[in-house]
Residue frames as a rotation matrix with the C-alpha (Angstrom) as fourth column:
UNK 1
0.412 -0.784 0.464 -56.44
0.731 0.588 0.346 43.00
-0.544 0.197 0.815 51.59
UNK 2
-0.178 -0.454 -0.873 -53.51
-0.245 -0.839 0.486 45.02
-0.953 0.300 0.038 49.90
UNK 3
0.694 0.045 -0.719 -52.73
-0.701 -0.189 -0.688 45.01
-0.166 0.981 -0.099 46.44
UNK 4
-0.131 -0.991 -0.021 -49.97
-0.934 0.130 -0.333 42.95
0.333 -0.024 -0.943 47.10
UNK 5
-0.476 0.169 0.863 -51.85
-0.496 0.759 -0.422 40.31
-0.726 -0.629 -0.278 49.15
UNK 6
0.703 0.681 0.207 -54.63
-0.279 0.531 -0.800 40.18
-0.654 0.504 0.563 46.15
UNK 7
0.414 -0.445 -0.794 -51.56
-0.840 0.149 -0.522 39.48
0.350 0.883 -0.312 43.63
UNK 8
-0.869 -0.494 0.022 -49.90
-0.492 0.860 -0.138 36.58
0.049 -0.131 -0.990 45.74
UNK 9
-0.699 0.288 0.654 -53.58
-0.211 0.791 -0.574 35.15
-0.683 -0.539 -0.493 46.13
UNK 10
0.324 0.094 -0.942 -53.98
-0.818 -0.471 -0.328 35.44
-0.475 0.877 -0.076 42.68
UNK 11
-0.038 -0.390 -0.920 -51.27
-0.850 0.496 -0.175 33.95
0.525 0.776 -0.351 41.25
UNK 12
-0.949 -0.172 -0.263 -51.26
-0.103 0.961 -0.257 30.88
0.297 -0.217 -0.930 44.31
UNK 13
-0.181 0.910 -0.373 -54.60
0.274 0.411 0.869 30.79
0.944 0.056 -0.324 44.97
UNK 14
0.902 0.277 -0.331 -54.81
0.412 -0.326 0.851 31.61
0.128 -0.904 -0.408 48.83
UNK 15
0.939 -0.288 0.188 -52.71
-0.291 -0.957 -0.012 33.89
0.183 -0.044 -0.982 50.78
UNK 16
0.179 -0.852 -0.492 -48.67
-0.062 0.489 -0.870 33.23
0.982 0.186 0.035 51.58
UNK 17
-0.550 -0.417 0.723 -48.75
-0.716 -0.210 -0.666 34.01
0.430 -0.884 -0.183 54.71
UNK 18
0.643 0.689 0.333 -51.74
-0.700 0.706 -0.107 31.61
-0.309 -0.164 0.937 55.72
UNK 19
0.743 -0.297 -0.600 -49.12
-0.080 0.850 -0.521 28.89
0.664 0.435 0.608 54.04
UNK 20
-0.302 -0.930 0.209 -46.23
-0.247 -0.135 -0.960 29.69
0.921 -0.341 -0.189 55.99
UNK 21
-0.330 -0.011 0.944 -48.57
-0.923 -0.206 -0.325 29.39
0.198 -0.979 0.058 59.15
UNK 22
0.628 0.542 -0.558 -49.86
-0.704 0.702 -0.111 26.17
0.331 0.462 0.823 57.75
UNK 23
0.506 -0.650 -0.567 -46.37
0.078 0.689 -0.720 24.61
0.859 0.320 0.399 58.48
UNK 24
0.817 0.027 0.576 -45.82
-0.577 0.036 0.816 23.06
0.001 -0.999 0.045 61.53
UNK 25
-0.093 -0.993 -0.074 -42.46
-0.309 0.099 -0.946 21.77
0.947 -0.065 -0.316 62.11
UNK 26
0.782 0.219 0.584 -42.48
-0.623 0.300 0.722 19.18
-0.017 -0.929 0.371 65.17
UNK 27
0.015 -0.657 -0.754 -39.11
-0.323 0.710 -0.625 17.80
0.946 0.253 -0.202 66.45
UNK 28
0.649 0.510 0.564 -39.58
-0.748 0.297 0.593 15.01
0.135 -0.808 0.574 68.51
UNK 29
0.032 -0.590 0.807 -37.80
-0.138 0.797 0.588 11.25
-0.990 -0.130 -0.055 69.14
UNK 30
0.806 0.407 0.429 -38.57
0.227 0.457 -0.860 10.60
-0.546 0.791 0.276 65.77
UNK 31
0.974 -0.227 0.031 -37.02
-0.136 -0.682 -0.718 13.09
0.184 0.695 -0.695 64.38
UNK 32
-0.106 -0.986 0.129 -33.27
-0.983 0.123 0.134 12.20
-0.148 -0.113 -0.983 66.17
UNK 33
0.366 -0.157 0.917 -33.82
0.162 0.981 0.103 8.74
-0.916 0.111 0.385 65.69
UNK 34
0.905 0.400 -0.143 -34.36
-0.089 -0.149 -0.985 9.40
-0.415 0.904 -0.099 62.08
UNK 35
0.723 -0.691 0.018 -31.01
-0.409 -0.449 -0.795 11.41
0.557 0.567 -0.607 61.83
UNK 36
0.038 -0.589 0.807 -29.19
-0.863 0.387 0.323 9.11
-0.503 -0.709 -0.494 63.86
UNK 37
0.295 -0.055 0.954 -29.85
0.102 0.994 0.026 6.49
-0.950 0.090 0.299 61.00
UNK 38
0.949 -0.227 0.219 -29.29
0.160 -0.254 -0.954 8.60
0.272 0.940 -0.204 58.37
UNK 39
0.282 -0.948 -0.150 -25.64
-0.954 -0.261 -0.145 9.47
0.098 0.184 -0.978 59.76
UNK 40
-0.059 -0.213 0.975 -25.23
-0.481 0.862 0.159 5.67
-0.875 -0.460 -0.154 60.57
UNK 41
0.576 0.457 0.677 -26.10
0.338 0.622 -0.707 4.52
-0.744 0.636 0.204 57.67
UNK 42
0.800 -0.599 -0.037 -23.71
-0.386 -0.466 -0.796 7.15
0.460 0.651 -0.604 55.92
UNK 43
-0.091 -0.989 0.119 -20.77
-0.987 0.105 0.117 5.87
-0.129 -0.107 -0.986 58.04
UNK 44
0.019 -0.273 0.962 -21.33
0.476 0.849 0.231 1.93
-0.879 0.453 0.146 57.44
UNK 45
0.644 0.491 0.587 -22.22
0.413 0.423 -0.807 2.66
-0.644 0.762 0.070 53.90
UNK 46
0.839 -0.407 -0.362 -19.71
-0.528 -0.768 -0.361 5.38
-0.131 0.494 -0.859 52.84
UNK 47
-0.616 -0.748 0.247 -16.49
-0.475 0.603 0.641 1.91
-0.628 0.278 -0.727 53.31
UNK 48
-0.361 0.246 0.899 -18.91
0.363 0.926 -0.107 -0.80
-0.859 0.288 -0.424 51.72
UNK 49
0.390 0.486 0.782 -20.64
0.843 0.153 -0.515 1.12
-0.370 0.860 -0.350 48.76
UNK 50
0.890 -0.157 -0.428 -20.02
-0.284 -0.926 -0.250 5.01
-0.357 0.344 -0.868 48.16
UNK 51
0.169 -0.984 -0.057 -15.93
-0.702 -0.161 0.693 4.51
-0.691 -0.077 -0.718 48.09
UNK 52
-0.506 -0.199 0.839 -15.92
0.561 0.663 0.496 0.97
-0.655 0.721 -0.224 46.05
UNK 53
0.371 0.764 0.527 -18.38
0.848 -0.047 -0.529 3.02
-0.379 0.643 -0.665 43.39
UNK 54
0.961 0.102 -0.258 -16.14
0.043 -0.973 -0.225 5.71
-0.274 0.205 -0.940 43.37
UNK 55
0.193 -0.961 0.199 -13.54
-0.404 0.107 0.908 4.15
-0.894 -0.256 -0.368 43.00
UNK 56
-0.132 0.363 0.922 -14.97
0.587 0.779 -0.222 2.33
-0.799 0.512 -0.316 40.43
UNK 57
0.913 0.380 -0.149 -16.09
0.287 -0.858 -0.426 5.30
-0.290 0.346 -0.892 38.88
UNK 58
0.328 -0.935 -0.137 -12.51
-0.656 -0.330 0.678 6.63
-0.679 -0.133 -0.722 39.20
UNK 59
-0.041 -0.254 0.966 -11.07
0.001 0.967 0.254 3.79
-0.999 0.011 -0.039 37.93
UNK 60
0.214 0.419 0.882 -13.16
0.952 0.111 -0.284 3.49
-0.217 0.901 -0.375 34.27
UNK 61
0.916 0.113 -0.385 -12.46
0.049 -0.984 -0.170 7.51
-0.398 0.137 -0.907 33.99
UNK 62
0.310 -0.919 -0.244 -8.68
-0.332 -0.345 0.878 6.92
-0.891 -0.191 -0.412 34.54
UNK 63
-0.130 -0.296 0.946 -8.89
0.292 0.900 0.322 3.85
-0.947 0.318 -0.031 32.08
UNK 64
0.362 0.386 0.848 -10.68
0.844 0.251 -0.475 5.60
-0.396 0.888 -0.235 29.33
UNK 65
0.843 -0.457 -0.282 -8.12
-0.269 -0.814 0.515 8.24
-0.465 -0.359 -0.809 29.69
UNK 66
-0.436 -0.898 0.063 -5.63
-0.446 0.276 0.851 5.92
-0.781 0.343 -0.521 28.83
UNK 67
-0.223 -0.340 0.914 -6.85
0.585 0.703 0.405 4.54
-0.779 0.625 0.042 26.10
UNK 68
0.954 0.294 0.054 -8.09
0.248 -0.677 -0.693 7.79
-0.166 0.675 -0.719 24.59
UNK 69
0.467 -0.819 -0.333 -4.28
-0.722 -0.570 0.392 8.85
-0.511 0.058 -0.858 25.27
UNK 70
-0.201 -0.412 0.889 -3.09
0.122 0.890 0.440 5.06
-0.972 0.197 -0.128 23.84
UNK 71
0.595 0.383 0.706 -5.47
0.797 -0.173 -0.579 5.41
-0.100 0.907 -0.408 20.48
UNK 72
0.930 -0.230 -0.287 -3.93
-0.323 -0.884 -0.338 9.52
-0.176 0.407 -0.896 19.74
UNK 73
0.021 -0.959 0.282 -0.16
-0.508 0.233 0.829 7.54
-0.861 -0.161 -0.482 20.66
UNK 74
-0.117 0.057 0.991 -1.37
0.587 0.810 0.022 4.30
-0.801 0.584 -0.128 18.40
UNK 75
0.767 0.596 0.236 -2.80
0.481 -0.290 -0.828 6.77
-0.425 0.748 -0.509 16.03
UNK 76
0.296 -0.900 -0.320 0.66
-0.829 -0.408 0.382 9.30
-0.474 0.152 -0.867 15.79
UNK 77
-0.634 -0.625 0.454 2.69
-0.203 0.702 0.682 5.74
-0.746 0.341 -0.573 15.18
UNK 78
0.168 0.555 0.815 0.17
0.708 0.507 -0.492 4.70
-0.686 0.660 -0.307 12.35
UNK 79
0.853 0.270 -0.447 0.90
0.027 -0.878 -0.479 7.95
-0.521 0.396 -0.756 10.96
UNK 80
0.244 -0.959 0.144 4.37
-0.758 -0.096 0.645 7.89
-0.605 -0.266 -0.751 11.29
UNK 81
-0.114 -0.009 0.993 4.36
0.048 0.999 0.015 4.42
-0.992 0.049 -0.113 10.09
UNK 82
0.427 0.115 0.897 2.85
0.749 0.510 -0.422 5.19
-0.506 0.852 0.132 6.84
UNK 83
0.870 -0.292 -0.398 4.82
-0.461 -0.770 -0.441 8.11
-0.178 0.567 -0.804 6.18
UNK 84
-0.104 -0.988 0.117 7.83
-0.761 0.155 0.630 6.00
-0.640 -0.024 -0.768 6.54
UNK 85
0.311 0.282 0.908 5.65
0.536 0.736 -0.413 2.79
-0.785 0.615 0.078 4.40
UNK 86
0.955 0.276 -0.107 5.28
0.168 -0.802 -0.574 6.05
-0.244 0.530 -0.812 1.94
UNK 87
0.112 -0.991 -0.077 9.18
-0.959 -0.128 0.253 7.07
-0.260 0.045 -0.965 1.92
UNK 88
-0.112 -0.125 0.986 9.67
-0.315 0.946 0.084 3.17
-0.943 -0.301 -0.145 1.83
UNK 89
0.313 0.428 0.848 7.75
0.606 0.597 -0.525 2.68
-0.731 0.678 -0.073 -1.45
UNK 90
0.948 -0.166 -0.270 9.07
-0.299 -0.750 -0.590 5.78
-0.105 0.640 -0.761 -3.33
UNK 91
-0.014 -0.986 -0.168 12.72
-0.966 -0.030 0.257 4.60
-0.258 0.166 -0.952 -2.63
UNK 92
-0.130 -0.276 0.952 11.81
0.339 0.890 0.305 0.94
-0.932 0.363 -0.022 -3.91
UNK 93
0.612 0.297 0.733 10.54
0.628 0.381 -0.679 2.36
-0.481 0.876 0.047 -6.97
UNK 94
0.525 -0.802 -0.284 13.74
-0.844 -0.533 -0.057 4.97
-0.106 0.270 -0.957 -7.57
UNK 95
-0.338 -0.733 0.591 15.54
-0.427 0.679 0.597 1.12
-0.838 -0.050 -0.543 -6.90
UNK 96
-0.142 0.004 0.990 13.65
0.233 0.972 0.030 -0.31
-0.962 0.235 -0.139 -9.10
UNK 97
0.885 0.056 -0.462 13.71
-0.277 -0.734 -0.620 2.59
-0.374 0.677 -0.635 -11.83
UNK 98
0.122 -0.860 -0.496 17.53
-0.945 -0.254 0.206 2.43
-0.303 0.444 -0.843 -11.48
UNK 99
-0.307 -0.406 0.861 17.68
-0.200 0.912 0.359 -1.62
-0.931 -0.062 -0.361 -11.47
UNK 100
0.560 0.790 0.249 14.98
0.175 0.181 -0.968 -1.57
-0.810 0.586 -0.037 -14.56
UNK 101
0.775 -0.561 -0.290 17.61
-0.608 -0.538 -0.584 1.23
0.172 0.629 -0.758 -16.86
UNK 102
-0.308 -0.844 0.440 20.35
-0.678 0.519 0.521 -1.29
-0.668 -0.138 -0.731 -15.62
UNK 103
0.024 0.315 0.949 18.28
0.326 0.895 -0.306 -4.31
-0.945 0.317 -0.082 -17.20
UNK 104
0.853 0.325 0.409 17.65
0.430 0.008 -0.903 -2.40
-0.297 0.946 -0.132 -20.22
UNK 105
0.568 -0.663 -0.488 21.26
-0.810 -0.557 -0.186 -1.23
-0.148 0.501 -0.853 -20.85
UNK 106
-0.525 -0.351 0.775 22.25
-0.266 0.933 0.243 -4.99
-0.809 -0.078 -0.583 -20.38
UNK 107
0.145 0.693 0.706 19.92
0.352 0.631 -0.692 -5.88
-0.925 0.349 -0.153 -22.19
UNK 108
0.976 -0.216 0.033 21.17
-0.002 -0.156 -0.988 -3.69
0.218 0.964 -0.153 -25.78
UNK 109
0.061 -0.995 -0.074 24.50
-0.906 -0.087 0.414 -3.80
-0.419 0.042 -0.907 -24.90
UNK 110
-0.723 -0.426 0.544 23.73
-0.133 0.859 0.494 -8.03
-0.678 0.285 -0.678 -25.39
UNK 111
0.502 0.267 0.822 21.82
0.497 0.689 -0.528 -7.73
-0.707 0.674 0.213 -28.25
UNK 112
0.621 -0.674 -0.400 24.68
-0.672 -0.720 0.171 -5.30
-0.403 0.163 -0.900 -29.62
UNK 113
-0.417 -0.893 0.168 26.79
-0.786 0.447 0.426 -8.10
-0.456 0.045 -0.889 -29.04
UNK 114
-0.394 0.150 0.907 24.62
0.547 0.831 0.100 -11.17
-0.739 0.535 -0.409 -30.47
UNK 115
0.877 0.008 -0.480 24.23
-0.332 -0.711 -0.620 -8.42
-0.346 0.703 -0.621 -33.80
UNK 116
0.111 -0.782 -0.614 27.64
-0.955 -0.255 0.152 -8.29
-0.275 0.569 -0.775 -34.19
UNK 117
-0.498 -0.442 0.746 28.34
-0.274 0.897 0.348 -12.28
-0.823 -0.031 -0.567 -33.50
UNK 118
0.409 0.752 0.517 25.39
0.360 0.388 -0.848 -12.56
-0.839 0.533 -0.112 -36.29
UNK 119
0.754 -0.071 -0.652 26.69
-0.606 -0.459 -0.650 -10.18
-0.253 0.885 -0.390 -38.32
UNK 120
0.002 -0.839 0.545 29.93
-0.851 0.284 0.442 -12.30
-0.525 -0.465 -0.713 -38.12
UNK 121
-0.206 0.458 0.865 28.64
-0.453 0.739 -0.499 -15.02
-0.867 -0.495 0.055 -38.65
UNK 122
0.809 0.477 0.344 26.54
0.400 -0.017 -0.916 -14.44
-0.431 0.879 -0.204 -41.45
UNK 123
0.711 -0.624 -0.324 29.44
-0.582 -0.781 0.228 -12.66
-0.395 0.027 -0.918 -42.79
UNK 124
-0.625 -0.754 0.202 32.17
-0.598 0.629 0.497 -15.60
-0.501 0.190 -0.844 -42.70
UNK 125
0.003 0.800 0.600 28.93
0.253 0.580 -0.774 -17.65
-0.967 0.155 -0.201 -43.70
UNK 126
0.659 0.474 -0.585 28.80
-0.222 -0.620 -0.753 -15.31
-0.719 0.625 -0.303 -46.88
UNK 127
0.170 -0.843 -0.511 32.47
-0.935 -0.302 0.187 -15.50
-0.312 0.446 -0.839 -47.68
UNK 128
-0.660 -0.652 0.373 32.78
-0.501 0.752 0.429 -19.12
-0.560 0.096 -0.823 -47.57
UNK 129
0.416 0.723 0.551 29.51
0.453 0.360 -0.816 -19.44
-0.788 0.589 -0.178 -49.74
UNK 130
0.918 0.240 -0.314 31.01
-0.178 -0.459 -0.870 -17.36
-0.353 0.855 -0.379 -52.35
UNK 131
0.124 -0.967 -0.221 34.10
-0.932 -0.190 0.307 -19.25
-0.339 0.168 -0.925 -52.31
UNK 132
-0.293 0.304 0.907 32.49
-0.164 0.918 -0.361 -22.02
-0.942 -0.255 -0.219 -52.46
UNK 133
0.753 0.620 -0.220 30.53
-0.004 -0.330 -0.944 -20.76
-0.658 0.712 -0.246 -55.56
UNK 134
0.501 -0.576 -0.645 33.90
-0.796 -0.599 -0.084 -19.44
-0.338 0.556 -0.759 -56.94
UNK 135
-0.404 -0.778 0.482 35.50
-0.675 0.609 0.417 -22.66
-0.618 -0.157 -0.770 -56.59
UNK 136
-0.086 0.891 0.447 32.53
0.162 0.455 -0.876 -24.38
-0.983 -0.003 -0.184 -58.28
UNK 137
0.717 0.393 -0.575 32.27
-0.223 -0.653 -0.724 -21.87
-0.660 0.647 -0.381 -60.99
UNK 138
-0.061 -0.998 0.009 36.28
-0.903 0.059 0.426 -22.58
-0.426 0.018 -0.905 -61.27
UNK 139
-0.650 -0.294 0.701 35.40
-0.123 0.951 0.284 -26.22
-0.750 0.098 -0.654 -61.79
UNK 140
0.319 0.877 0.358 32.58
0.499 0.165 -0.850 -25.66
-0.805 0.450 -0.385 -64.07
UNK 141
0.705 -0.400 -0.586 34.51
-0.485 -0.874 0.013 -23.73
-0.518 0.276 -0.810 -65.75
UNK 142
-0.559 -0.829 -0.007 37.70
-0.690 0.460 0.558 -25.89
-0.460 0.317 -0.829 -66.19
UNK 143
-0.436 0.309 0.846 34.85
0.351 0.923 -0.156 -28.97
-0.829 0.229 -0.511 -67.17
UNK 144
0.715 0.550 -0.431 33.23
-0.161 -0.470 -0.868 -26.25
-0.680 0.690 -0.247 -69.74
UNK 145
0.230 -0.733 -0.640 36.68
-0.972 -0.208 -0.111 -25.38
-0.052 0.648 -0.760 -71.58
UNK 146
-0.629 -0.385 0.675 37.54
-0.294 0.922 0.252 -29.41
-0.720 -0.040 -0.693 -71.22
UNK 147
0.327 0.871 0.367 33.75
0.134 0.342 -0.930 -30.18
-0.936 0.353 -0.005 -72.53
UNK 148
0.815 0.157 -0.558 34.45
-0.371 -0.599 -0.710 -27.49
-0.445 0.786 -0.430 -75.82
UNK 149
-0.240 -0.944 -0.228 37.25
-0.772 0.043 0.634 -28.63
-0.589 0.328 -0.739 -76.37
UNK 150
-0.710 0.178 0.682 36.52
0.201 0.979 -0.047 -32.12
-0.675 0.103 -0.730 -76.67
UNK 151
0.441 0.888 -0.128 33.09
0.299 -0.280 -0.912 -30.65
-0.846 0.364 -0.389 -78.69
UNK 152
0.579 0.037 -0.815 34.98
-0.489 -0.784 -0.383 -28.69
-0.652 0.620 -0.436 -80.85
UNK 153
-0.522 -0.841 -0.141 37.14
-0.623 0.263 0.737 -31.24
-0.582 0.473 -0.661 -81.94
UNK 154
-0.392 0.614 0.685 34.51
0.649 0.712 -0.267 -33.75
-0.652 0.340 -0.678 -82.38
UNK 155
0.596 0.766 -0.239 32.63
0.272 -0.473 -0.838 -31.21
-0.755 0.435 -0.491 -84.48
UNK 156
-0.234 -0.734 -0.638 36.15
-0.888 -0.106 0.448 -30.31
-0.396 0.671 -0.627 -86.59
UNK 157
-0.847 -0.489 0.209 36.17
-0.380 0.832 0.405 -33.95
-0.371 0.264 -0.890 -87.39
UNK 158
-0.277 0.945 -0.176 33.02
0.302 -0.089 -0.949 -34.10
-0.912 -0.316 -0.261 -88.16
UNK 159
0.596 0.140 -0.791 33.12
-0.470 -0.738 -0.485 -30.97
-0.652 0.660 -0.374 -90.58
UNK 160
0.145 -0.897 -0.418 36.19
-0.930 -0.268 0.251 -32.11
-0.337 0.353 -0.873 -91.80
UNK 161
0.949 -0.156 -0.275 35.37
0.039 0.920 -0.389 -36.41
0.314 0.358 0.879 -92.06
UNK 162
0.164 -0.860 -0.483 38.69
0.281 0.510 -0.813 -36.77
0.946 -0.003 0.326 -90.15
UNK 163
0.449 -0.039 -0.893 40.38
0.893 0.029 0.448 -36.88
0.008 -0.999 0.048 -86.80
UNK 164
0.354 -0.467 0.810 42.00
-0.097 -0.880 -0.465 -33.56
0.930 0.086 -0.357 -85.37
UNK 165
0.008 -0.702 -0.712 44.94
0.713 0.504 -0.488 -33.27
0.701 -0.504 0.505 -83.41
């Protein structure tokens, strides 16, 4: 043997050639029968199973196509959506900034105005208490100098053991 022969019967264990002559190839009836059911069997089977399964196949590919493209569509509009929720909520609360500075300029402008009506109020309230008073004072007054009199005379007459005129 070469060097070559002892390395192939080495590494496989006996020689390659000796394998190659080993294999006998015999085509007989069998052998077209065989392949005469195997292409038969590919032409019934290739309408009734292969095609529906590949279609099928097809089919679920196309589908989860579309809904991967549907979700990225659904997913864009969700985006979209809350940028516009997002724009949406910034201009309620500018409305409701300006409506708020509206409430609260209403809102001192009328207690400005019920102030003043109080001051007013209390005001005319003041005057006609202290005219009241005055008037009072006026009559207490006129019943004081009426009183003294009357006192002082009684006390002349008194002092004096006689009436005064």
């Amino acid at each position: 043997m070469t060097t070559t022969e002892n390395r192939e019967h080495a590494t496989y264990g006996f020689a390659l050639p000796m394998l190659l002559a080993s294999v006998s190839i015999d085509f007989d009836r069998t052998f077209i029968l065989q392949m005469a059911i195997f292409a038969l069997l590919i032409v019934v089977l290739r309408p009734l199973l292969f095609e529906p399964v590949l279609s099928i196949f097809e089919e679920r590919e196309r589908r989860t196509d579309g809904a991967k493209a549907e979700a990225r569509l659904m997913q864009a509009e969700a985006g979209e959506l809350l940028r516009e929720y997002e724009r949406e909520l910034v201009r309620v609360g500018e409305v409701a900034a300006a409506e708020r500075d509206r409430l609260r300029t209403e809102t001192a402008r009328l207690e400005a105005e019920i102030l003043s009506e109080a001051r007013a109020v209390t005001s005319r309230v003041v005057d006609e208490g202290r005219r009241r008073i005055e008037t009072e004072v006026n009559s207490i007054r006129f019943d004081l100098g009426k009183q003294s009199e009357r006192l002082a005379r009684d006390i002349a007459a008194r002092v004096l053991g006689r009436e005064v005129a």
